[in-house]
N, C-alpha and C positions, 0 to 999 in steps of 0.2 A: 650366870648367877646360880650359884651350889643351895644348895637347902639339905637338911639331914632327912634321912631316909627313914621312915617305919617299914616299910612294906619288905619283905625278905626275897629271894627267889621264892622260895616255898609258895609262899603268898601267892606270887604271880602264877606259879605254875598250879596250882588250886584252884587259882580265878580260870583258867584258861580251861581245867575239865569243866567248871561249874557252865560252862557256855552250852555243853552239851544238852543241860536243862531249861535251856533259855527257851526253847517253844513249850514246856510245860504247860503255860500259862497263859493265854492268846485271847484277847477281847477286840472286843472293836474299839472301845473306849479308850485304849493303851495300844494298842498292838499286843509287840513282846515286850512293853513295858518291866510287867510286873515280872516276868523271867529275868529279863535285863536287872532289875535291882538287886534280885534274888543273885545274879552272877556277881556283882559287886558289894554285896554286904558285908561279906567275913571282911574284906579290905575295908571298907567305909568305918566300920564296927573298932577296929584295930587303930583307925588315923585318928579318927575323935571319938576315942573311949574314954575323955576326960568333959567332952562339951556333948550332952547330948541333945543341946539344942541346936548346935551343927552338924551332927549325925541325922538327927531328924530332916533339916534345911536338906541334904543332900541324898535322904533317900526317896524324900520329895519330887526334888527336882529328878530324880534318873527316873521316878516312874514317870515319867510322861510320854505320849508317843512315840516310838520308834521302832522298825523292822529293818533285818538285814539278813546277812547271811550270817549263816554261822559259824563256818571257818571263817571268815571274814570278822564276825564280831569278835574274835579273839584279840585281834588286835588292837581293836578300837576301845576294846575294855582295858586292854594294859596302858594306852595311851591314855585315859580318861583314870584311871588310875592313878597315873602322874599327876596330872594335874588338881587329881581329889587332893591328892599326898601334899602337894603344895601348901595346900590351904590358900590357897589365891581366890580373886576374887569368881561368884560364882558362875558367874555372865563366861567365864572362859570356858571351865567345863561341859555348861549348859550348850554354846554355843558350837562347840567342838563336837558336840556329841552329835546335836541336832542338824550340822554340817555334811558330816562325814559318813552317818548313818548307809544315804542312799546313796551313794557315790558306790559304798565298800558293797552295798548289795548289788547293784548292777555289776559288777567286777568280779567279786565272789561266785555269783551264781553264772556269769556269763562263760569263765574258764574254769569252773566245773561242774554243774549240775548241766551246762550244755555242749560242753568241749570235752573237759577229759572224760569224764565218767562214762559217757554215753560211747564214746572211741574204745574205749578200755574193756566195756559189756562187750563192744559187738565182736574185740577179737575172742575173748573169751569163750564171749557163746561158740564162735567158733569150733573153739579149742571143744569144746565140753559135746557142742554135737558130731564129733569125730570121736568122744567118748574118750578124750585128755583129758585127765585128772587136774592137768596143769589151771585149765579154764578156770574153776571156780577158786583155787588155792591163791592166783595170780589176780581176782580179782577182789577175793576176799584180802590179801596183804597191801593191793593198791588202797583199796579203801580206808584201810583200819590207819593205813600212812596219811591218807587225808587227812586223817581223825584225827591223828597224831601231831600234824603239823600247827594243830593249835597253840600246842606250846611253846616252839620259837615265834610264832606271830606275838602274843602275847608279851615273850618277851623284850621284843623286838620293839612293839607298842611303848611299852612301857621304857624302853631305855632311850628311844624315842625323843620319847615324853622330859626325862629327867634331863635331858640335854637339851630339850628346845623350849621347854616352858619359863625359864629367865625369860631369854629372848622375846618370848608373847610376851610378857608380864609387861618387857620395856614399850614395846608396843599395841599394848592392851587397848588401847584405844580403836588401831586399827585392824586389827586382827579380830578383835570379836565384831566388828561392823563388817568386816568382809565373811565373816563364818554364819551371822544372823543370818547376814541378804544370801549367802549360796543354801543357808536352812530355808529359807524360807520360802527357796525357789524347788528347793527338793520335795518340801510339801504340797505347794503349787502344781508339782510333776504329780504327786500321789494323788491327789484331789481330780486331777485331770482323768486318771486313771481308774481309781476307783470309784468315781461318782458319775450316774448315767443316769439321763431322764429324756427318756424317748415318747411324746406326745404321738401316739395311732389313730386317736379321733380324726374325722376329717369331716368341712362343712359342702353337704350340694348344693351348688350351683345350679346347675342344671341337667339336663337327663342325662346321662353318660361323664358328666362333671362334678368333678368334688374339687374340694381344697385343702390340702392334707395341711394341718396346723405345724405340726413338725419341717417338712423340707420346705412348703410354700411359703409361712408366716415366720417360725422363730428361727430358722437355719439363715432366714433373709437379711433376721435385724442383727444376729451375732453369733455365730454357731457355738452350741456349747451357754447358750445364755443362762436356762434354767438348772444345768449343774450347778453354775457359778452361782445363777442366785440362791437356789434353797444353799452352797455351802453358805454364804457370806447369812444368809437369813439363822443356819444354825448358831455360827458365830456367835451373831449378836444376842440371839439369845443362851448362851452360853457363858457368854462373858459380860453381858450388859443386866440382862434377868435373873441369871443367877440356876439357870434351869439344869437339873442332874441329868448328867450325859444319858446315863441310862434311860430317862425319860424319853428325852428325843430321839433315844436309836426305839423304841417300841413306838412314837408317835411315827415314824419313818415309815418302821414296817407299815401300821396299820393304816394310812394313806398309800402305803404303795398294792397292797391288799383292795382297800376301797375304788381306787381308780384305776387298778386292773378288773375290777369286777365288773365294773362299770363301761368297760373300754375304753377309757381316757390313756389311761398308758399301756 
């Protein structure tokens, strides 16, 4: 299923430097959110410059959580691109995005922030402490190649995108229910990862005996119980209270301040 195009090369390839700004902007609240949006505006801006009640709806929805990599988000921006350009429904972009986010970051960063680049320094340094000018020249054109390659991802994303989004569309149904549930497990994975709540107190027993709260009591009934509950506790009240994100990341600190002071955690 064809659809006309707004977005030009130009466009794409504009989006794919704008990636480079995408840590600008880093909260806890968002992630790279608000970089992420800032990478897709001049395209969002350009697709519904006549509704900008849909321009609004979708720069909405892209600031919402996400981190990846950055050569890596080049592509995922051209693809999601596409499917801005569709104007389809918004459960596909949303879910596409929220999808593929961590996928592309673990892949991104794995084959190069830990494979090439660190392979690439060490012949270098080589080269550079034998006093070969080759060294840094060789490592400074691998890199800038890196940088570079943002802009066939991008395009690539996007031509992608303009070729397989019919096909979603036809199966919109199940494709954004397969794209929620692997979001939703990618969150799941982040949650697991960045939330930690290690109870140090411990109660005596007896002379030479205590009971450490942490591996004796909550490791027993679920390990990992009180990450999961203060997240699902933030949730609710996030979503159910109404309570400003920013609030509960300074109530966080200042309980994790309190019950370190305290030696609870």
């Amino acid at each position: 299923m064809a659809y006309d195009k707004t977005l030009t090369k130009k466009d794409i390839d504009g989006l794919a430097f704008r990636t480079s700004l995408i840590q600008a902007c880093f909260t806890f609240e968002r992630g790279l959110g608000i970089g992420w949006t800032y990478v897709l505006s001049s395209c969002l801006k350009k697709i519904y410059k006549d509704d900008e009640e849909k321009l609004a709806e979708a720069l909405e929805d892209n600031m919402a959580y996400m981190s990846t990599n950055l050569t890596a988000a080049a592509f995922l921006a051209g693809l999601i691109a596409a499917a801005e350009e569709d104007k389809t429904d918004r459960d596909i972009p949303n879910n596409l995005r929220l999808a593929l986010f961590g996928p592309l970051a673990g892949i991104g960063d794995a084959l190069l922030w830990f494979t090439v680049l660190p392979i690439v320094a060490g012949i270098c340094s080589s080269f550079a402490s034998q006093g070969n000018v080759l060294g840094p020249i060789l490592f400074f054109v691998i890199y800038v190649g890196i940088f570079l390659a943002r802009i066939p991802l991008a395009r690539l994303g996007y031509s992608l995108g303009t070729k397989t989004i019919g096909h979603i569309k036809d199966l919109s149904n199940l494709v954004t229910r397969a794209a929620a549930t692997l979001g939703i497990t990618v969150i799941g994975g982040l949650i697991a990862s960045f939330v930690s709540i290690n109870v140090v107190a411990s109660i005596p027993v007896s002379e030479g005996y205590e009971i450490s709260l942490q591996t004796d009591f909550f490791d027993n009934i679920l390990p990992n119980i009180l990450p999961l509950g203060y997240t699902l506790l933030m949730f609710y009240l996030l979503k159910y209270k109404k309570i400003n994100p920013v609030c509960l990341i300074l109530i966080t600190f200042f309980l994790a301040i309190v019950c370190s002071f305290f030696g609870i955690l």
